[in-house]
N, C-alpha and C positions, 0 to 999 in steps of 0.2 A: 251388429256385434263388434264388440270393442277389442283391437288383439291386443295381449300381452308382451311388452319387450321386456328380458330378463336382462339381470344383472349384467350377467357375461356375453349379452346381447354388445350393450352399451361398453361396456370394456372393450369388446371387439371391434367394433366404430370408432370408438376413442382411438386406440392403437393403430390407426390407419388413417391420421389423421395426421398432419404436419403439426409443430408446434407455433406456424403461425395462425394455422387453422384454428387452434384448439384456444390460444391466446383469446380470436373474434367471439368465439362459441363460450366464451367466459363474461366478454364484457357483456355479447346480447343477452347471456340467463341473467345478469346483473341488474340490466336495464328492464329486461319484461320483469321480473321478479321485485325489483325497486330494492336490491339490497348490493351493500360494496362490501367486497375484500380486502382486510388490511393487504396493506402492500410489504412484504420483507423490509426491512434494515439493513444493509449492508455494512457493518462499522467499516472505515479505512484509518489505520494508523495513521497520525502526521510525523511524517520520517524527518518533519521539521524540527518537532520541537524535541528540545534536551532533555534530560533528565538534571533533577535543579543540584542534584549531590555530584555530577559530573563534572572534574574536575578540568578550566581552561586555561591557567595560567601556573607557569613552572617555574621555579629559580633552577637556576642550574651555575654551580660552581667548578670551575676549571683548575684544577689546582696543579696543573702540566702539563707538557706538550713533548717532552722530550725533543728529539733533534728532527722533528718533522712543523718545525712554527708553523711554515708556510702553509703547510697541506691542514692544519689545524684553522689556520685564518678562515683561508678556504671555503673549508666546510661549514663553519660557524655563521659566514658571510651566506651561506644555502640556505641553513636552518633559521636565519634570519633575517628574513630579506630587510634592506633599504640600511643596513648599517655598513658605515665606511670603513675604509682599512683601519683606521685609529681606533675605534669602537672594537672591532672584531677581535 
């Protein structure tokens, strides 16, 4: 005589089980059963690439400095680096 395992049999087995345990217990029904599971997708963003309408390059117009030249050079010589004092 053959026993019956119920649903919430199985469910209770399952839930008692690790999920490295349950991982094997997927591949073995796979392989005796001869059938595969898609595997998920994960998309990952490329935090590389730009957006093409993102804007890289800026003019920027100085039209004074008031009685702070120096501290104007300065700053200018920060915001862009490898330019000499003549440039800045």
């Amino acid at each position: 005589m053959e026993t019956q395992i119920t649903k919430e049999q199985v469910i209770d087995y399952l839930g008692a089980l690790s999920v490295q345990e349950i991982a094997i217990l997927i591949d073995d029904l796979q392989e005796t059963w001869g059938i595969s599971l898609p595997q998920p997708v994960q998309q990952v963003p490329n935090v590389e690439q730009k957006p093409e309408d993102e804007q890289t390059e800026f003019d920027i117009v100085l039209e004074g400095y008031g009685d702070k030249k120096i501290n104007v050079i300065k700053t200018i010589r920060q915001v862009i680096p490898g330019l000499g004092l003549k440039e800045a």
